[in-house]
N, CA, C and O of each residue as an XYZ file, in Angstrom:
232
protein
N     -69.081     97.148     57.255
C     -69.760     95.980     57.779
C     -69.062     94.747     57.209
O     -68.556     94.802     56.088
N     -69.025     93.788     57.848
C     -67.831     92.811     57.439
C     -69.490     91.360     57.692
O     -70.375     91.348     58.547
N     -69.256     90.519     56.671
C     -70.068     89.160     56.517
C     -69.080     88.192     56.711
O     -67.981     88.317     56.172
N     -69.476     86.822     57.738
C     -68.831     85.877     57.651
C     -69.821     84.737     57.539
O     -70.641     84.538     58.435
N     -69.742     83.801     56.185
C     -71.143     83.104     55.783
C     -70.806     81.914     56.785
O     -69.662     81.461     56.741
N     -71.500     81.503     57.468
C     -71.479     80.332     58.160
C     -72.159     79.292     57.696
O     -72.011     78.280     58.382
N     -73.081     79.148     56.469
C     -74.167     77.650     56.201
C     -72.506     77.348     54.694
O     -71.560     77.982     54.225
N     -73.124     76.061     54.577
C     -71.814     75.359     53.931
C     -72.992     75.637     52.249
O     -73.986     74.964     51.975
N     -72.499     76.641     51.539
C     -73.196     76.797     49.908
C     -73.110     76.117     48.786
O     -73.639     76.366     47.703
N     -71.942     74.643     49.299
C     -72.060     73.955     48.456
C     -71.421     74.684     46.964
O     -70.622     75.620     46.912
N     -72.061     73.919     45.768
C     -71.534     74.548     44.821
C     -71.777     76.122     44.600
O     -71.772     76.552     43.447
N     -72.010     77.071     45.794
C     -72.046     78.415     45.448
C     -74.026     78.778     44.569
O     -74.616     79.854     44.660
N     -74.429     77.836     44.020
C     -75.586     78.558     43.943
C     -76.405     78.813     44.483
O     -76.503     78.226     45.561
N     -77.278     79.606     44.202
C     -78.446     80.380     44.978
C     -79.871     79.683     44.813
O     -79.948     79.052     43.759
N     -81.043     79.648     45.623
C     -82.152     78.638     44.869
C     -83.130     78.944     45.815
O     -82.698     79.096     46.958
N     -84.404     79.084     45.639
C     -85.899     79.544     46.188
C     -85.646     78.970     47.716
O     -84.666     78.267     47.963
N     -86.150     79.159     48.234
C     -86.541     78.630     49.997
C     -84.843     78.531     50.777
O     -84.712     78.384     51.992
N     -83.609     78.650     49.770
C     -82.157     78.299     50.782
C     -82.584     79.046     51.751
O     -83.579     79.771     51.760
N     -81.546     78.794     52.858
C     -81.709     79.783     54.290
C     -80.382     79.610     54.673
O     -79.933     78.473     54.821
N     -79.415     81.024     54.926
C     -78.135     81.223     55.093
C     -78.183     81.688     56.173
O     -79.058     82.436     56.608
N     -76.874     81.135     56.932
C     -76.696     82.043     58.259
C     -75.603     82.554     58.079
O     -74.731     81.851     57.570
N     -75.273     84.079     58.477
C     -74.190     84.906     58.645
C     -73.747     84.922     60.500
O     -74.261     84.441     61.511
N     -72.474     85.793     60.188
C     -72.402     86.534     61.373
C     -72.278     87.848     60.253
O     -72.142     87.938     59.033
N     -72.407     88.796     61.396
C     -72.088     90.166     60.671
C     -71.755     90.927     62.017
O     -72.208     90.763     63.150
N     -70.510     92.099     61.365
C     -70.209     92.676     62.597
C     -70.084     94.334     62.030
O     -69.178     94.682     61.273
N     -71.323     95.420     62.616
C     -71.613     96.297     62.006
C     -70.100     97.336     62.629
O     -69.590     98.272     62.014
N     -69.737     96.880     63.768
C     -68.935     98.032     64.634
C     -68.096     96.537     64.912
O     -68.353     95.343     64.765
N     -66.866     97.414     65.434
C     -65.498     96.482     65.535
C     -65.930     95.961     67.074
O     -66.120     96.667     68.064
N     -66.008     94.743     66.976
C     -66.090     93.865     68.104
C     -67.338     93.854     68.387
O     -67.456     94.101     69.588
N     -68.773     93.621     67.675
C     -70.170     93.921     68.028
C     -70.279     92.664     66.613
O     -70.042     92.912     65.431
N     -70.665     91.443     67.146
C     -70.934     90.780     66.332
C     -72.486     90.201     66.729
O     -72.826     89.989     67.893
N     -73.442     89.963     65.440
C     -74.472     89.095     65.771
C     -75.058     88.408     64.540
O     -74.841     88.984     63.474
N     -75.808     87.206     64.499
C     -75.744     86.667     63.620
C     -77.650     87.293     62.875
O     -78.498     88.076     63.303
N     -77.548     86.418     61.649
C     -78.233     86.883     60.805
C     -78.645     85.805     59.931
O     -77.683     85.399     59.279
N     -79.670     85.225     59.691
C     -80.728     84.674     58.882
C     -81.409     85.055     57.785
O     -82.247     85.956     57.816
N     -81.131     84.464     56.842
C     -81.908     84.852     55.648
C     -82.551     83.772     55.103
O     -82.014     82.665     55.151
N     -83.913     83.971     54.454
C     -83.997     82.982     53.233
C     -84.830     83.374     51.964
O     -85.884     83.989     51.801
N     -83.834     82.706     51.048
C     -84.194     83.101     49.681
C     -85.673     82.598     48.737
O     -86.202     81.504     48.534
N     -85.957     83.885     48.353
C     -87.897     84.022     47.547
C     -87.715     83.589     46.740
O     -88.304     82.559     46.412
N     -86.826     84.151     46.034
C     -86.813     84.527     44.420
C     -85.381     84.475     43.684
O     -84.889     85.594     43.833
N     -84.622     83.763     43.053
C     -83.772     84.094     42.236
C     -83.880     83.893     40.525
O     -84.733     83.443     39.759
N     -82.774     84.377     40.412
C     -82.482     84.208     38.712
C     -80.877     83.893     38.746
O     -80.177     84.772     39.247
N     -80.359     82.943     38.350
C     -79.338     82.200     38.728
C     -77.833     83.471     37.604
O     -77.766     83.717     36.400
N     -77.039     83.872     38.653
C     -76.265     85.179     37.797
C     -76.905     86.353     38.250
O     -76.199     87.307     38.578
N     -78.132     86.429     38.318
C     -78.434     87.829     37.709
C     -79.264     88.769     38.846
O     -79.363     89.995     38.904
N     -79.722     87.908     39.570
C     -80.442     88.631     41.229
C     -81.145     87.672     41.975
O     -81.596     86.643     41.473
N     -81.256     87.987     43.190
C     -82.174     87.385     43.718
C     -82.777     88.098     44.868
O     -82.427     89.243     45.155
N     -84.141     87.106     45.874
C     -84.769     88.608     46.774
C     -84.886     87.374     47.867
O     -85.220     86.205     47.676
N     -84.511     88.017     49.018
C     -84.350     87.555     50.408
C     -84.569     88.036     50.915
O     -84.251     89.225     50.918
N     -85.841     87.041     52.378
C     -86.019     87.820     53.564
C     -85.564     87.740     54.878
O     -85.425     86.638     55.408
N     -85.348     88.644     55.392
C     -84.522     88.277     56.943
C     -85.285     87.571     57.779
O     -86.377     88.011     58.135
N     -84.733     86.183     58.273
C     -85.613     86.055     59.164
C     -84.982     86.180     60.768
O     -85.742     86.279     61.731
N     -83.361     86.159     60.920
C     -83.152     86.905     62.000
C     -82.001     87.863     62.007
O     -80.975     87.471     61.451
N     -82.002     88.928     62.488
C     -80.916     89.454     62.060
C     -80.851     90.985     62.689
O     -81.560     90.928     63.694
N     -80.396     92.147     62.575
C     -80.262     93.362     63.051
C     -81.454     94.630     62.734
O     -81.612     95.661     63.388
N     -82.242     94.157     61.465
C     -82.969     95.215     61.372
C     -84.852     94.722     61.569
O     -85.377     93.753     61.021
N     -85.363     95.465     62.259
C     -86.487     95.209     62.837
C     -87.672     95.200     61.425
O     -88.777     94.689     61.607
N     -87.355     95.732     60.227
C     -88.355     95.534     59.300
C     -87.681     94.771     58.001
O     -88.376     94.479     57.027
Protein backbone atom coordinates (compact mmCIF):
# COMPACT_ATOMS: atom_id res chain seq x y z
CA UNK A 1 0.00 0.00 0.00
CA UNK A 2 1.73 3.16 -0.96
CA UNK A 3 0.55 6.83 1.11
CA UNK A 4 0.82 10.10 -0.58
CA UNK A 5 0.17 12.90 2.29
CA UNK A 6 -1.57 15.66 0.61
CA UNK A 7 -2.45 18.37 3.79
CA UNK A 8 0.81 20.66 4.08
CA UNK A 9 2.22 19.26 8.11
CA UNK A 10 4.02 22.11 8.51
CA UNK A 11 6.69 21.54 11.03
CA UNK A 12 5.89 17.67 10.90
CA UNK A 13 4.06 17.56 14.28
CA UNK A 14 1.17 15.75 15.27
CA UNK A 15 -1.66 17.52 17.64
CA UNK A 16 -5.42 16.64 18.94
CA UNK A 17 -8.29 17.53 16.35
CA UNK A 18 -5.34 17.82 13.01
CA UNK A 19 -7.17 16.31 10.00
CA UNK A 20 -4.87 14.84 7.16
CA UNK A 21 -5.72 13.98 3.79
CA UNK A 22 -4.00 11.10 1.96
CA UNK A 23 -4.29 9.44 -1.27
CA UNK A 24 -3.61 5.81 -0.88
CA UNK A 25 -3.34 3.27 -3.53
CA UNK A 26 -4.08 -0.33 -2.16
CA UNK A 27 -3.62 -2.11 -5.86
CA UNK A 28 -1.48 -0.59 -8.72
CA UNK A 29 -3.54 2.01 -10.39
CA UNK A 30 -6.69 1.99 -7.79
CA UNK A 31 -6.23 5.15 -6.02
CA UNK A 32 -8.65 6.86 -3.40
CA UNK A 33 -8.31 9.31 -0.95
CA UNK A 34 -8.51 9.14 2.80
CA UNK A 35 -9.26 11.38 5.84
CA UNK A 36 -8.18 11.23 9.11
CA UNK A 37 -8.31 13.13 12.28
CA UNK A 38 -6.26 13.04 15.18
CA UNK A 39 -7.83 12.16 19.17
CA UNK A 40 -5.04 11.67 20.95
CA UNK A 41 -1.30 12.10 20.76
CA UNK A 42 1.90 12.00 22.72
CA UNK A 43 4.36 13.99 20.74
CA UNK A 44 7.34 10.99 19.59
CA UNK A 45 5.69 8.36 21.03
CA UNK A 46 1.93 7.55 19.53
CA UNK A 47 -0.97 8.79 18.64
CA UNK A 48 -4.91 7.56 17.87
CA UNK A 49 -6.84 8.58 14.76
CA UNK A 50 -10.11 8.31 13.33
CA UNK A 51 -11.03 7.82 9.75
CA UNK A 52 -13.27 10.03 8.67
CA UNK A 53 -13.10 9.14 4.93
CA UNK A 54 -11.39 6.57 3.52
CA UNK A 55 -11.50 2.66 2.37
CA UNK A 56 -12.58 0.83 5.39
CA UNK A 57 -16.25 0.85 6.43
CA UNK A 58 -15.51 0.57 10.36
Amino acid sequence: MSFQILSDLGDGKVYAGQIINYKVSRFKGVKMRWTEEIWHCEDRNYFVDEQRIGPYSF
